[in-house]
N, C-alpha and C positions, 0 to 999 in steps of 0.2 A: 421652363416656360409654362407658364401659369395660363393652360387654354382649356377648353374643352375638345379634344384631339376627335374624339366624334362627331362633331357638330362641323368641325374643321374640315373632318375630310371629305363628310357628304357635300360642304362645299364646295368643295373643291374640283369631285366629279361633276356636280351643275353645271358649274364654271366652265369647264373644260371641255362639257358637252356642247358650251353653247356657241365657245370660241371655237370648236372645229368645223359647226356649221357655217358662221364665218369663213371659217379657213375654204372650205370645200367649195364658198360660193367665190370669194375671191382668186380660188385656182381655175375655176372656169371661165370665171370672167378674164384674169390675166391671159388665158390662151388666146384668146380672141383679142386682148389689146394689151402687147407685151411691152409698150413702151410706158403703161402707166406705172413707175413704181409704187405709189401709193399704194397699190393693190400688195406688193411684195412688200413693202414696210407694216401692214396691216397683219400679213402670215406670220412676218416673223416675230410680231410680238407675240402674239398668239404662243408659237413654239417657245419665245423665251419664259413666257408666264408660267408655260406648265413645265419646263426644266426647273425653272424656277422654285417654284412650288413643290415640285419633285422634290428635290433636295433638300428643302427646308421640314418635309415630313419622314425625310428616310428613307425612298425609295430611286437607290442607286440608280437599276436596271434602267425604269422607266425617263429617266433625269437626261442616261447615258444615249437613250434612242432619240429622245427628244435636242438633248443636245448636236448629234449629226445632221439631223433637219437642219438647224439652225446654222451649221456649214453649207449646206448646199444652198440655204435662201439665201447667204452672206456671198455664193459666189455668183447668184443670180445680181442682186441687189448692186454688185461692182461691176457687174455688165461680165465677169470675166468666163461665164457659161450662160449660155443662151435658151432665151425662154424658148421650148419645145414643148411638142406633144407627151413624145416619150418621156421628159420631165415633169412633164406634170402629171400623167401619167403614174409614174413615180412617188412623186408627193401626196396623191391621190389615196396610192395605195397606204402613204404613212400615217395621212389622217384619220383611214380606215382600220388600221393597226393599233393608232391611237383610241380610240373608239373602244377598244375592248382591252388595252396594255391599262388604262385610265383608272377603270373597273377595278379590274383583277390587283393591281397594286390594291385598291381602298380595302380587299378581302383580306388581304396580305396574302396573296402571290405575287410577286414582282421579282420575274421572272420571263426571259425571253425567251418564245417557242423556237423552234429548229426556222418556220418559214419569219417569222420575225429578226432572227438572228441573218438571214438570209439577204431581207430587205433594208436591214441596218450596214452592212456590207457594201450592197447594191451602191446606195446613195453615200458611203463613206468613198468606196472606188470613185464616182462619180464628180466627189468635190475636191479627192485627191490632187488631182492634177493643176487643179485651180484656184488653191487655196492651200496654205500651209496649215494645218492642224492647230487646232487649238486644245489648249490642256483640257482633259476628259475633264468630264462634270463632276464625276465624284471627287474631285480633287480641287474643283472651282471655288473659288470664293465667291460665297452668295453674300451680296450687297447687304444684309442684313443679320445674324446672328438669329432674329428672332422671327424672321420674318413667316407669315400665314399665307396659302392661301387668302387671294382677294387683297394684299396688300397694296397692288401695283395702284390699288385703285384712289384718284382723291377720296380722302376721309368723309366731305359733304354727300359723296355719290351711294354713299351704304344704305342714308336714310332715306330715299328718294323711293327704292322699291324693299318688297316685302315678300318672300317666298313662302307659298300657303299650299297644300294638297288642295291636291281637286275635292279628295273627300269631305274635306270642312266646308269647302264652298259648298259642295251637292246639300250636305247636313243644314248649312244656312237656311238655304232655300226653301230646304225641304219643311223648315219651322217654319218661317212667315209664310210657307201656304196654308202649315195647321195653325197658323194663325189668324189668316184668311176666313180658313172654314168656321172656326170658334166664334170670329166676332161676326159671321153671317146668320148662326145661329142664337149668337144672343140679338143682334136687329130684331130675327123675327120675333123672340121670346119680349124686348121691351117696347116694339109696336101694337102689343096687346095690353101696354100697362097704361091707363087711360090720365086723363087731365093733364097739369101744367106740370105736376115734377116728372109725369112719365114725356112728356115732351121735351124738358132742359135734356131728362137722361139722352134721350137719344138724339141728341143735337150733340153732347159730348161723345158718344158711341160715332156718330158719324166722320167728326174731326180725329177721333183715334183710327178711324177705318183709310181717312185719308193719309196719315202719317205715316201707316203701317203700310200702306201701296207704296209711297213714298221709298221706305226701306226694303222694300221687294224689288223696287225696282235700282236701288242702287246696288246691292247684290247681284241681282242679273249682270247689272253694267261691269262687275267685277269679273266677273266670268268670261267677259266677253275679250276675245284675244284678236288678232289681226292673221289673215290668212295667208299674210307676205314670206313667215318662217316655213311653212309648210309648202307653199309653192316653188320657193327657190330649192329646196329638196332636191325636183323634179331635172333639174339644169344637169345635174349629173346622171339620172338614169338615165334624160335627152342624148347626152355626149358620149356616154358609155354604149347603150342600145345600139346608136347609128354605127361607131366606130368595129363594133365586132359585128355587122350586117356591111359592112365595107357601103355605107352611105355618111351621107352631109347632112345634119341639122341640129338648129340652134332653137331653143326656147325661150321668147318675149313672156314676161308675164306686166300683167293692166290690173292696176287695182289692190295690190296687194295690202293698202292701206284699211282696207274692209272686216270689217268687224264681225265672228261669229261664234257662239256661245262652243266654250272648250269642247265640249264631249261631242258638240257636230262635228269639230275639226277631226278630232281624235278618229271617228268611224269613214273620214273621207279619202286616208293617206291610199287603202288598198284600191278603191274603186279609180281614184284619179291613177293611180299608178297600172292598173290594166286599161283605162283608155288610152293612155299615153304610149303602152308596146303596143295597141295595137294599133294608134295611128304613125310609129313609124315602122312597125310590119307591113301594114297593107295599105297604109295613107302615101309617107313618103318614098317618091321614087329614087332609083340609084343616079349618081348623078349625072352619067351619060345619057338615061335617059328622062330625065329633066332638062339637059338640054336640047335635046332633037325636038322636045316641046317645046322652047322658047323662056322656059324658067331658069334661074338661079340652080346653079348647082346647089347650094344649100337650103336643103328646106327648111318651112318655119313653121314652128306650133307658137299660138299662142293660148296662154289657158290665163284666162280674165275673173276677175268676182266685181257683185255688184249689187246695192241695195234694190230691192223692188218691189212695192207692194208689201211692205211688211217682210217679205224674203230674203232670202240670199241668192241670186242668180251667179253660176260657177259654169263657163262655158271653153271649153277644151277645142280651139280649129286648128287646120292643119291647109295646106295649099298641096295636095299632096293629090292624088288619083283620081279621091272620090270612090263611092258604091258605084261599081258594076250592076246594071239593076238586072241586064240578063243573068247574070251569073246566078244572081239572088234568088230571079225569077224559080231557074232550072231548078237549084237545088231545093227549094221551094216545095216546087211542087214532086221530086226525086223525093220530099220526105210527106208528100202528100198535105200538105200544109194550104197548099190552091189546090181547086180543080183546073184542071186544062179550060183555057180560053177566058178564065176569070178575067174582067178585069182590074188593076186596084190603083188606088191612089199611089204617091210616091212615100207619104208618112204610113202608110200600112202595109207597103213593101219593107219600109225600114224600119218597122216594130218587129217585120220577121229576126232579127238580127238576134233578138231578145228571149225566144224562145231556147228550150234546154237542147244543149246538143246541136245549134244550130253553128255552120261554119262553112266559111267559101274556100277556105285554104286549098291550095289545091297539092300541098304537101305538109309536112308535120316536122314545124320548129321549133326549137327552144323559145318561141313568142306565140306562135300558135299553132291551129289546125288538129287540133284535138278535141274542138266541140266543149268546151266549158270554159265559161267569162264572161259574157256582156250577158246573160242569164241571171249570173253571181253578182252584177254588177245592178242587174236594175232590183234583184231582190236584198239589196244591201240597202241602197239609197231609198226604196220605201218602206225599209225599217225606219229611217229616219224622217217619215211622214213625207215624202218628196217626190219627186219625179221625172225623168229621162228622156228625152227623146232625142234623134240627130234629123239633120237638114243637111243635105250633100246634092252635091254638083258634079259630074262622072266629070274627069279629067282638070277640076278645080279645083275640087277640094273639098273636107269634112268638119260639120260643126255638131259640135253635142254640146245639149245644154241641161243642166239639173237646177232646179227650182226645189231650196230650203229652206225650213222654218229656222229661225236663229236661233233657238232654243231648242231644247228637247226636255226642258223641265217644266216649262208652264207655257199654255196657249190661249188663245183668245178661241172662244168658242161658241155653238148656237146647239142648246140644250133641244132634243125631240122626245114623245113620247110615241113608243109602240108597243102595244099589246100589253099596255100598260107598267109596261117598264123606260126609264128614262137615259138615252142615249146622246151625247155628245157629239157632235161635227166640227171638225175645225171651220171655222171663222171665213180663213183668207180663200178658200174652196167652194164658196158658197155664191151664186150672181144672182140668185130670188127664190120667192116662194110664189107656191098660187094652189089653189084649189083643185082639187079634183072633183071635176064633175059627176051627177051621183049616178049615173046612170055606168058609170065607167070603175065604181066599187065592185070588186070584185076579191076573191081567194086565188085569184092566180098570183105564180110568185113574180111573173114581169109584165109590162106593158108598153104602150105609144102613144101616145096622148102630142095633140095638136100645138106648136107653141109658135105662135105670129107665123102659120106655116109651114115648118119645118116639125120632120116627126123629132122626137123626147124622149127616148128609151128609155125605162124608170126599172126597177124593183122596188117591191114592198119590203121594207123591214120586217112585219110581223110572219111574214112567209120563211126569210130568213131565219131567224131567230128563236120561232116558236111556230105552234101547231091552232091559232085558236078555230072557237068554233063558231063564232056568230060574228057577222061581217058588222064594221063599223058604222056611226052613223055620217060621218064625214070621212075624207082624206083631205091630206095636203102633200103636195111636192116639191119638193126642197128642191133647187136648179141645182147642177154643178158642174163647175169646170173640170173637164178631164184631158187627156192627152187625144189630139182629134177631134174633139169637138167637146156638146153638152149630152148630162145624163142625170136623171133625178134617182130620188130616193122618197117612195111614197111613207106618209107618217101618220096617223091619228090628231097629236096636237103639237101646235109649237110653242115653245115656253120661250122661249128670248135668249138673247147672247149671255153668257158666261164668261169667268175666268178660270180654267180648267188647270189644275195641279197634278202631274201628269204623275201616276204609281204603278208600278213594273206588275206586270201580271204574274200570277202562278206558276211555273213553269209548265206546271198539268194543261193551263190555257194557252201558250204561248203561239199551239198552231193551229188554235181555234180561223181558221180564214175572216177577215173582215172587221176584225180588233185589233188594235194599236197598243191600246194600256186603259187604263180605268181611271179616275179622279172619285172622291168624293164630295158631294153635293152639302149643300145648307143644312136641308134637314137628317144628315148625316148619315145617308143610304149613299149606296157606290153604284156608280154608273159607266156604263164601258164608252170609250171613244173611239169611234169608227175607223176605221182602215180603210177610205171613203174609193183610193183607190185599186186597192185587190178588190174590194166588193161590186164597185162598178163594172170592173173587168170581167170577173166572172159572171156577171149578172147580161150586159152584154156579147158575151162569146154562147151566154146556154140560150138568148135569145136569136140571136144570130142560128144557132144549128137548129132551133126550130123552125125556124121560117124556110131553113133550105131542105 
């Protein structure tokens, strides 16, 4: 067989990886509606593909596991063993088997463990009685002699996609932004070259600057993947979670058609998967009592995505308990967090949630009550420049929602200067500027300043950032949106919107507080981009403890 066997078998595990997502999502969904077989004609292709394939590469063991699946789907599919829990269950566990048998064959181990040997067993007992045996796979005759990996597939269907690393994509990008920088530097360089050819020149400089946005941003558009695979993920930890907490619930997902640049998805799997145990730890009720409250024995998360504002809006509800705000309260102020008799809003009650260590459990599960997570979870998501907050309803239920940039390679941005160095703001975080009055220039590092009546809480950057010595002769305050309300950031000058080419810091810098990443500018100086909100955060909590 005249192939490249390399190239063949990394297909193969692709393939295989992507069919079993598949498989995992249509064994969930078949528990819940066991009369479609469609759903069972879909697994068991699945299983024949990678028998299939098995065999045509030489890997007995794996061909022979996969083949017993395909009895027991064969006695589903005849109606002649009945769709269950404990069956799917079962198959659950095969696909998970498969997950790592898939792998290990491509190394050349293909070889079954004692608990694999175990669960091949399992499911052979199983379709035993219901099915007469089919000749083992190693002895099968495969429809084809020659057959590959990805055969099953019509011939037209190969050229339609294209598997690329992420790293060529990142590399892409990462040119047309140094190509970005290059021709912002030659603009400047050929707007100083006077008359009519230095005018044709940069009439043609401008048309290559468009074309080149052009191909930035079809790049980007490449990148950009759908959140629908990664959300139905979640359907099995939903089903798994409830079933060993001896509860009921299903997970709806809205929106899965939504679009967000790979490497956001990529950092969202851990965070979406700790809200999810803990709204069926502490959200969803058992189901006796969900009924003495008038709900559905099964409860429902739904975790939605959705364009907005330039963003990615990703929001995780549950109909499930809700925040206990006494509880909150107590423990609260048990870790000295309030003083006694404070009083606080309901979104600053439920920012407490987010602090290190904080935790209502009122014992220690395999889900929680050990004080580390939604900490983890909101300093995860604004690494990725974003932001958390939940809205809860005590015996209704819990909604968390995070606001993302669809990128994390290039932003829209409004370039500041302080202290004479030049600093970056994202864009979408930004509702105005305005002047600071001069009387209200000062060396302090925060302030309150009047805005259509409502106090402003600002910091200066130059207080941040540096030490200097002689006060400016203006300010300006940059508005901005943050979680609860607004909060500025005083500046010297503002130079205008940007298109920011986002490059990974130092690792010497990475816990510098109040920086994100750094881009390089036109006239080829690097300037850092703000971490608008850790720095607003801290900048409001050290004015807050002065004041009290």
């Amino acid at each position: 067989m005249d192939f490249n066997r390399e190239k063949v078998v990394a297909s193969f595990v692709a393939e295989s990886a992507e069919g079993l997502e598949r498989t995992e999502q249509s064994l969930i969904a078949a528990e819940s509606n066991p009369g479609n077989l469609e759903l069972l004609d879909e697994i068991f292709r699945v299983a024949h593909t990678i028998k299939g394939n098995a065999s045509a590469l030489d890997f007995p063991q794996l061909a022979s596991f996969a083949h017993v699946i395909e009895d027991l789907l064969e006695a589903m599919r005849k109606r002649e063993l009945a769709i269950s829990r404990d069956v799917i269950s079962l198959l659950l566990d095969a696909v998970d088997a498969l997950r790592a048998l898939v792998p290990a064959a491509a190394e050349g181990n293909d070889r079954l463990s004692p608990s694999h040997l175990e669960l091949k067993n399992a499911m052979a007992r199983r379709a035993a009685g219901n099915l007469v045996p089919r000749p083992d796979a190693s002895s099968e005759q495969v429809s084809s002699p020659n057959a590959v990996p990805g055969s099953a597939l019509p011939l037209g269907a190969r050229n339609r996609t294209l598997r690329v690393e992420t790293a060529k994509l990142d590399q892409m990008l990462n040119l047309t932004g140094e190509i970005a920088i290059a021709q912002g530097r030659l603009r400047r360089l050929l707007e100083d070259v006077k008359g009519e050819a230095g005018r044709k020149v940069l009439d043609v400089q401008r048309e290559v600057e468009s074309l080149q946005k052009s191909l930035q941003e079809q790049v980007m558009g490449v990148r950009l993947v759908p959140v629908g695979p990664l959300f139905q993920q979640f359907a099995r930890s939903v089903r798994d979670l409830s079933q060993s907490h001896n509860k009921l619930a299903r997970l709806e997902i809205v929106g899965g058609e939504v679009e967000v640049d790979t490497r956001v998805l990529e950092h969202l799997k851990d965070p979406l998967l700790h809200m999810i145990r803990n709204a069926v730890d502490h959200g969803i009720e058992p189901p006796k009592v969900r009924h003495a409250r008038g709900k559905q024995a099964c409860g429902s998360l739904q975790l939605s995505a959705q364009h907005k504002a330039g963003n990615i809006l990703i929001q995780l509800s549950d109909d499930g308990a809700g925040f206990n705000r006494q509880r909150i309260l107590a423990k609260a102020r048990a870790l000295n967090l309030l003083p006694d008799g404070e009083k606080v809003s309901d979104q600053e009650l439920f920012n407490l949630v987010f602090k290190s260590g904080f935790s209502t459990a009122e014992e220690v599960t395999d889900l929680s009550g050990r004080g580390v997570g939604m900490d983890v979870v909101r300093k995860n998501i604004e690494l990725l420049r974003g932001t958390i907050e939940i809205q809860s309803v005590e015996g209704e239920g819990t909604t968390v929602t995070i606001r993302l940039p669809l990128t994390l390679a290039i932003i829209d941005g409004f370039s500041v200067v302080a202290n004479e160095e030049t600093y970056v703001i994202p864009l979408e975080m930004i509702s105005e500027c305005l002047e600071l009055p001069a009387d209200q220039i000062s060396r302090d590092r925060t302030g309150v300043i009047n805005l259509r009546g409502e106090p402003l809480p600002f910091v200066r950057l130059r207080e941040v950032f540096g030490n200097p010595t002689n006060l400016p002769a203006r300010e300006n305050v940059v508005v901005l949106h943050r979680e609860g309300g607004q909060a500025g950031i005083a500046v010297e000058k503002l130079v205008g919107e940007c298109q920011a080419i986002i490059k990974p810091l130092n690792r010497i810098f990475r816990d510098v507080p109040g920086v994100s990443g750094s881009t390089i500018l036109d006239s080829g100086r690097v300037a850092l981009i703000l971490d608008v909100a850790a720095l607003l955060r801290d900048a409001i909590a050290e004015q807050a403890q002065a004041v009290n």
